[in-house]
Structure formats: C-alpha cells, structure tokens
C-alpha positions as CSV (number, residue, x, y, z in Angstrom):
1,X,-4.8,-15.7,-24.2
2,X,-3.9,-16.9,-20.8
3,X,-0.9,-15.0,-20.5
4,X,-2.5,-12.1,-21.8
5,X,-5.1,-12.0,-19.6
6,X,-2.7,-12.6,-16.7
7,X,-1.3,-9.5,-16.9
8,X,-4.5,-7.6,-17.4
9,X,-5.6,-9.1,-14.4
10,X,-2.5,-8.1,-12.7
11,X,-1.9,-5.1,-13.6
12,X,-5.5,-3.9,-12.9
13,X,-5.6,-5.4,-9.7
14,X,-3.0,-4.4,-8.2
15,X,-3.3,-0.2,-9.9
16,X,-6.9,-0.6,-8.0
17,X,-5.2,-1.8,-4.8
18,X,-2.7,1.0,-4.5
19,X,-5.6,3.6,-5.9
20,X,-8.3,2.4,-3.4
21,X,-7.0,0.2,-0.8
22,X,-7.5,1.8,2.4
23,X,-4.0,0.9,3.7
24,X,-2.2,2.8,1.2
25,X,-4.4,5.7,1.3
26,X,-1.7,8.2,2.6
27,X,0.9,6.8,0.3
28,X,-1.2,7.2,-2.7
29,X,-2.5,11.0,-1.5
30,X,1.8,11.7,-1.4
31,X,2.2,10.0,-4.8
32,X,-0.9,10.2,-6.5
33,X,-0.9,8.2,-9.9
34,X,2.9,7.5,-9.8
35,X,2.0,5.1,-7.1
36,X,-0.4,3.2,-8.9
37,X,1.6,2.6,-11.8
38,X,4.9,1.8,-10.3
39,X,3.3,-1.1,-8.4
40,X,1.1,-2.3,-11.4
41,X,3.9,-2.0,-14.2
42,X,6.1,-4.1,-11.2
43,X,3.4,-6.6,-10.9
44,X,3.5,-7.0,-14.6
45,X,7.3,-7.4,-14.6
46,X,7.2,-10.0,-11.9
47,X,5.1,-12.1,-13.7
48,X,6.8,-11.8,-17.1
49,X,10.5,-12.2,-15.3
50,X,9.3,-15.3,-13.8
51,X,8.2,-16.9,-17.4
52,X,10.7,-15.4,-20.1
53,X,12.8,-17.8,-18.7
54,X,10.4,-21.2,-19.6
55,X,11.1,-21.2,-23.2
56,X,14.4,-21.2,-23.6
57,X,15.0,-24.6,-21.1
58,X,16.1,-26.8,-23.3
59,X,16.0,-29.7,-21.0
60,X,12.2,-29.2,-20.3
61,X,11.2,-28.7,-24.0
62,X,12.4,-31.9,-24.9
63,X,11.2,-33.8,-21.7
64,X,7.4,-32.5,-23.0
65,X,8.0,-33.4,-26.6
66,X,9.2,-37.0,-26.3
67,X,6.8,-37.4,-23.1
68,X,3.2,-38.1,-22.9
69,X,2.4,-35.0,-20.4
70,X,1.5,-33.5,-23.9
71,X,-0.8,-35.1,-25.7
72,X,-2.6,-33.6,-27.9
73,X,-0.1,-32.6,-31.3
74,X,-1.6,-29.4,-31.4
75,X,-0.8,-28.6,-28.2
76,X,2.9,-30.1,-28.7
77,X,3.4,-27.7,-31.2
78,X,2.9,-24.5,-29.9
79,X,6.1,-25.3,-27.9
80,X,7.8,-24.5,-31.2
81,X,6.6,-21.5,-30.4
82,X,8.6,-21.1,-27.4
83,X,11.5,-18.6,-29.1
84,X,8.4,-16.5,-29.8
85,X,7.0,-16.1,-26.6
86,X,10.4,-15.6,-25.1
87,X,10.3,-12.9,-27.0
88,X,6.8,-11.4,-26.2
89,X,8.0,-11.4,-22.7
90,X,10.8,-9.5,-23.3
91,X,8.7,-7.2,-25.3
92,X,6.9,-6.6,-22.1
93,X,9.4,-6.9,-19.8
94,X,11.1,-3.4,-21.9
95,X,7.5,-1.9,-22.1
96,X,6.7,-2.2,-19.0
97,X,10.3,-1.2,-17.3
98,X,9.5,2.4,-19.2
99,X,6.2,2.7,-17.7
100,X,8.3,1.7,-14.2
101,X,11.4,3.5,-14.6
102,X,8.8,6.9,-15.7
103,X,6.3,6.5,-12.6
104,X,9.6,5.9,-10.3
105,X,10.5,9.2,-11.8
106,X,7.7,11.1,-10.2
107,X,7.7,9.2,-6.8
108,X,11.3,10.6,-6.2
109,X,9.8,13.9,-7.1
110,X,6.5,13.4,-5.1
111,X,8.7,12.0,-2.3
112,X,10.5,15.2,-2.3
113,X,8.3,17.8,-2.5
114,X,5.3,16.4,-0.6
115,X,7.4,15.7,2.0
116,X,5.7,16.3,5.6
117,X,7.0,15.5,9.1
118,X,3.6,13.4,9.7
119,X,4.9,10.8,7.3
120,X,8.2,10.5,8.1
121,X,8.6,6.8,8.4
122,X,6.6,6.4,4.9
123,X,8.5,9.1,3.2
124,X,11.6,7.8,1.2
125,X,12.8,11.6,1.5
126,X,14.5,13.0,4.6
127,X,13.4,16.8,4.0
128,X,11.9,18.9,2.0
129,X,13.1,19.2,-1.2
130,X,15.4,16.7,-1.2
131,X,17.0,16.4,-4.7
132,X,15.5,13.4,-6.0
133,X,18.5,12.1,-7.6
134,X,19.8,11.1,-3.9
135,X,16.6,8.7,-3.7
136,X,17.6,6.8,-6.9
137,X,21.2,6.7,-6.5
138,X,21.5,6.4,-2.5
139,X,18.7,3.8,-1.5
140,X,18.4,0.2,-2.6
141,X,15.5,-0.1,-4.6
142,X,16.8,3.1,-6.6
143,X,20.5,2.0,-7.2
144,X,19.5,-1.7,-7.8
145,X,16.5,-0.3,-10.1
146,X,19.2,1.6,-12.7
147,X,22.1,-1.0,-12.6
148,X,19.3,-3.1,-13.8
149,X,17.7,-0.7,-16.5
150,X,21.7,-0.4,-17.6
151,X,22.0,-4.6,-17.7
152,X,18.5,-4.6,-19.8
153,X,19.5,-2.2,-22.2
154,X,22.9,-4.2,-23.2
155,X,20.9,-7.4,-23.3
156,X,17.7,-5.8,-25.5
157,X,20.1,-3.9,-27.6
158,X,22.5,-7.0,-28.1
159,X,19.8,-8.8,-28.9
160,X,18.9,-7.2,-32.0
161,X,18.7,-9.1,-35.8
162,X,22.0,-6.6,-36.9
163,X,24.4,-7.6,-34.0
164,X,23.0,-11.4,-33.9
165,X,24.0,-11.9,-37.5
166,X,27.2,-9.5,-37.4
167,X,28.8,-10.8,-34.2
168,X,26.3,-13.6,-32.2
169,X,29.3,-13.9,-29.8
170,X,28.0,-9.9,-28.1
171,X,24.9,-11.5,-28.5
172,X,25.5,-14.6,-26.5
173,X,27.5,-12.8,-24.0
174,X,25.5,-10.0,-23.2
175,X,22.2,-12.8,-22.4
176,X,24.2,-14.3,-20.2
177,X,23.7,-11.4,-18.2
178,X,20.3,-12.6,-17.1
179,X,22.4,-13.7,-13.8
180,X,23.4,-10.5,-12.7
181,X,20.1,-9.2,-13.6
182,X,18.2,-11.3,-11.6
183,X,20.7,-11.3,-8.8
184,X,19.6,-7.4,-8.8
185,X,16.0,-8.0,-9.2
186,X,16.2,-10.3,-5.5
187,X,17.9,-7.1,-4.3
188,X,15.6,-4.8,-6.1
189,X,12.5,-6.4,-4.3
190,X,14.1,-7.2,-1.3
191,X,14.6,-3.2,-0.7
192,X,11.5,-2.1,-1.4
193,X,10.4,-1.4,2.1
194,X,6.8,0.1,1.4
195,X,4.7,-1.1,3.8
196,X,1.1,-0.9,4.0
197,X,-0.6,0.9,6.6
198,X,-4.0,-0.7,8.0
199,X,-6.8,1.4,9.0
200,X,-7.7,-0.1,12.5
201,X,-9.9,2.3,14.6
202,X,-10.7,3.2,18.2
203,X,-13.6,5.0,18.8
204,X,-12.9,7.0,21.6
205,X,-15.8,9.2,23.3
206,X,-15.9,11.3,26.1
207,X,-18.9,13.1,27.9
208,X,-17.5,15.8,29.8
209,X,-19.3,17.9,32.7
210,X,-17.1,20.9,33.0
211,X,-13.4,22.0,31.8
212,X,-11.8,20.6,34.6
213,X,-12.8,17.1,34.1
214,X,-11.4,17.4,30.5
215,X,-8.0,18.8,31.9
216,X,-7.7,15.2,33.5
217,X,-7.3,13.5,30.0
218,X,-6.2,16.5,27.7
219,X,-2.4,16.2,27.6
220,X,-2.9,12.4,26.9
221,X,-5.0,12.5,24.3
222,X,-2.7,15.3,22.1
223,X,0.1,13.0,23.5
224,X,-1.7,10.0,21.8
225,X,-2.8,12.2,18.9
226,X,0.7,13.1,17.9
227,X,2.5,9.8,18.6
228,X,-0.1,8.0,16.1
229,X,0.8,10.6,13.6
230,X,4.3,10.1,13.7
231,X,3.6,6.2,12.9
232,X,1.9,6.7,10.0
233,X,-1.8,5.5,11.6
234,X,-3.8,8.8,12.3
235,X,-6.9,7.2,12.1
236,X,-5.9,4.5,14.8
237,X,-8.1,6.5,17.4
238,X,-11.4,8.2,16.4
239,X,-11.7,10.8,19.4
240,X,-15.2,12.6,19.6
241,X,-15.0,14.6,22.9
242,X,-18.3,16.3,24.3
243,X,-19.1,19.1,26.7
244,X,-22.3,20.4,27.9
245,X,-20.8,23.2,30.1
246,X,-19.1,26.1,27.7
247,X,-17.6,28.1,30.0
248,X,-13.7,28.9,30.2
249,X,-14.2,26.8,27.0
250,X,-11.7,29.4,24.8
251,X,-9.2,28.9,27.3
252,X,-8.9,25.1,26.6
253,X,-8.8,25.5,22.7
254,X,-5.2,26.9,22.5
255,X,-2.3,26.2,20.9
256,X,-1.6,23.3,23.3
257,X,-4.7,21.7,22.5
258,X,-4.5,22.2,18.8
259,X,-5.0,18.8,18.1
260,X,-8.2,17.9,20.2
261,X,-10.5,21.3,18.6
262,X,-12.2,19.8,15.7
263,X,-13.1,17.3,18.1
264,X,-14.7,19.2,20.5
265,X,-18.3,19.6,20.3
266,X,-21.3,20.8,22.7
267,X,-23.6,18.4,24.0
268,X,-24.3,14.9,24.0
269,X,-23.6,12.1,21.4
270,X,-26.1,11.2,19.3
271,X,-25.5,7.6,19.8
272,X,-27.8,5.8,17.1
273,X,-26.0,7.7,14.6
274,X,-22.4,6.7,15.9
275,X,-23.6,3.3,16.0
276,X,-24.7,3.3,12.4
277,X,-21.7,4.9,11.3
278,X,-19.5,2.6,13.2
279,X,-21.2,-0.6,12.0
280,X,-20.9,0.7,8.0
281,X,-17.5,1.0,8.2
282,X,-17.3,-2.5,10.0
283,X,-19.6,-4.3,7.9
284,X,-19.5,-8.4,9.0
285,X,-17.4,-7.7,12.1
286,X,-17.4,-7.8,15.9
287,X,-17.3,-4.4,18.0
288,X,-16.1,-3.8,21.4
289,X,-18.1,-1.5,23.7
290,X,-16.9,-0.6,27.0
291,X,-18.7,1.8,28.8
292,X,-18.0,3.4,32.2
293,X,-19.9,5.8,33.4
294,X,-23.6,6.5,34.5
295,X,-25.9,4.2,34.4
296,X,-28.4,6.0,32.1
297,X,-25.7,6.1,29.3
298,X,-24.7,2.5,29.8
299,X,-28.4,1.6,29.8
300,X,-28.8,3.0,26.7
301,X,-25.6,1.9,25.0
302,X,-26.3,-1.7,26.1
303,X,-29.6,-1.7,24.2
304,X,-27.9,0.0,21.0
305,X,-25.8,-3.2,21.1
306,X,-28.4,-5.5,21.3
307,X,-30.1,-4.1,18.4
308,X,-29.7,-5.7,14.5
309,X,-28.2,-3.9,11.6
310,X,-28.3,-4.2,8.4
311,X,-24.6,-4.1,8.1
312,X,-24.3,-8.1,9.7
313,X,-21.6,-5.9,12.5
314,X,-21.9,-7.0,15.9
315,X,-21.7,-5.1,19.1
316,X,-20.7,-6.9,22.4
317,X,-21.5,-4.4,25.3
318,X,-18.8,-4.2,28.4
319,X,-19.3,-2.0,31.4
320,X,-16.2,-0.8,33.0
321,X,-16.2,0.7,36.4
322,X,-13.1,2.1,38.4
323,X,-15.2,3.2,41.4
C-alpha cells in the first residue's frame, strides 16, 4: 500500500507541476500533454529504479531476518516476499518506460514542429522541422534513453519463465546488465537539461506627456523587450506605457516599435486597480515601489502603499528623483 501510493503521489504531483506550474508554462504550451507525462512516468521510474534493487540484497535480507530491527514475525515474513516485489517493480519499471519512451515520442515531434525563435534556448530543436529522429539519436538524453530501452528489453525478455528454465545462464547474464543500465540512467538524467523558467515580474509604468518624451526610452524598452524573449522570460518586465497627448501618435506605432503597441494606452493609470492586480499575483510578499516623478503621483502612490489588502502582499514605497 505504501509503495503503491508512492507512486500515485508521484506521478500526480509531478504531471500537475509540469501542467500548472508557472515556470514551465511555455514548455508545456510547446509540448502540451507529452510534457506532463514524460516527467510523471520519469518520476515513477526513478522511484521504482531506486527500490527494485532492495529485494534481491542478499546481505541485507538476512541481516533483518536473524536481527531484531524486525520484530514482529508477520512483518519478517513479508520479506519472503521480496522476489515478488522485485518483480512488481519491474512490472512498472516496463509500464511505465512505454508511457516514457511514447510521450518522448511526441516531444521530438512537438520540439520540431512548434519550434519558434522566441524559445530558442528551451527548444531541443535547432529549426523548424527538424526531423525528430536527430533529437533521439544526436542528444544525450535521446541516445542514453534508447541504449537503455535496448538493455531493458534483453533483461525483461531474458527474464522470462521459458528461457529461465531452458537456459538460466542468458538469464543470469543478461541481469547482470543492470550495471550498464544504470550507468546509462546517471547519463540519462544527467543530460536532461530542461530547466524551469520562473515567472519574476517588473512592473514597469510610464506616464508620458507628449511623443518626444517617449522617444527618450522607446528603443530601450523594444531593446529590453526582445532580449527577455530570447532568454525564455517574457514576462520578466510588465511594461504599461501611457500617453495623454495623441498626436503624431501613428508615427510612433511602426514596425520599429512593434513590440511596445499593445502596451500603449491613452491616459492615466488607474492605479487602485494595478495595485490590486499586482498584490493577487503576489499574494504574502513584499513589493518594491519606486516612484519618480510629480509629486501628485507620488503622493498618491505612497498612500496606495500604505493601504491593507486582503492578499497579506506588502508595498514599501521609494521615491526616486534624478533632478
């Protein structure tokens, strides 16, 4: 029952990490489900590799029989049980290799053709299109991943009641792969260079007067824009960008400034609203607020940050000036 739910608990966990966690939300939107099941059915496998192992030490089986660290005699004899749950584990460990080996499968082909230049460093592919077979067969998780599906297939098969009786020497010999295999597994996971991706955000607004003064800050901003992108953290900056003058406004939103036009708007901030959205999505934490600018605004942002929330987020007001 414990081992059981073990893997239920891991396997759940960890497809509900990869399908919700915030830090692998543009890996799973490339993906999709192949994601979450390659990293759940691994998490099962870990767990199983590291305990199908246990019941066939000889050394330790006898230490707990002739030993007092057992006991209670019903207890003692589940360890002649331990043949059988050797073999549950390998059960599991060839279940849940399919379930790998299949949602691996997709990724290459996910990898492939989702493929876009604003996720190059998360993308195993290099282009578009890239036939899949190069990411199993020319990266080290992929390579390591089929020598090892090869290596469990001549143990599992070996290891059947026909050949056992018929020739135990294949039998014996083809176990003793478990070296190589594991060797391969330290490789396996040891390549596996998915990282995640946190979700830290700057909110950054600006109150512009007229076009000129957003010339000043434009080029950095699509600069800063892009370069975030390219790293794989394009919510890293939050940029809300406000005018109340409109005119010669079509000449800013170009081509050049493609980046910056859904966050253009006309106006002024509603700032209660930003600072209820800002402390939802920070629920328990502390916010910086630097302000430089007018005194009315600051004023009015230094109350907002005084003010309780229902979200327990704290706001510690800073005025900047460079005047």
């Amino acid at each position: 029952v414990i081992w059981l739910s073990l893997n239920v608990l891991l396997f759940w966990k960890t497809f509900l990490l990869y399908n919700r966690g915030p830090e692998y939300h543009y890996l799973h939107q490339m993906l999709g489900l192949g994601l979450c099941l390659s990293r759940a059915s691994a998490s099962v496998l870990n767990l199983n590799c590291s305990l199908i192992l246990l019941p066939m030490c000889r050394t330790l089986l006898a230490y707990l029989r002739g030993s007092q660290k057992v006991p209670s005699r019903r207890t003692r004899r589940l360890l002649d049980k331990s043949r059988t749950f050797h073999i549950t584990c390998g059960v599991t460990i060839c279940i849940f290799s399919g379930v790998h080996v299949a949602a691996h499968l997709v990724n290459a082909l996910n990898f492939s053709v989702n493929y876009r230049e604003d996720f190059i460093e998360l993308n195993a592919a290099r282009y578009r299109d890239e036939d899949p077979r190069k990411l199993l067969f020319t990266t080290v998780p992929g390579l390591t991943g089929v020598c090892m599906v090869l290596v469990l297939f001549l143990m599992i098969t070996a290891s059947t009641y026909a050949i056992r009786v018929s020739n135990y020497d294949i039998f014996w010999y083809t176990h003793n792969l478990f070296f190589v295999f594991y060797m391969l597994l330290m490789l396996h996971v040891s390549g596996d260079d998915w990282k995640p991706y946190k979700l830290r955000r700057l909110y950054f607004i600006w109150v512009c007067r007229d076009i000129q003064s957003f010339r000043w800050f434009a080029d950095l901003l699509c600069v800063l824009h892009n370069k975030f992108w390219q790293e794989n953290r394009p919510d890293y900056v939050n940029i809300q960008l406000y005018l109340s003058q409109t005119d010669g406004l079509q000449k800013i939103i170009g081509e050049k400034y493609h980046a910056l036009n859904s966050r253009l708007f006309i106006g002024r901030p509603r700032w209660k609203l930003l600072f209820d959205e800002i402390a939802k999505c920070n629920r328990g934490k502390t916010v910086g607020v630097f302000c430089c600018g007018p005194n009315s605004i600051s004023k009015t942002l230094h109350k907002l940050s005084n003010q309780n929330n229902s979200y327990g987020t704290r706001f510690e007001y800073n005025k900047e000036s460079f005047s």
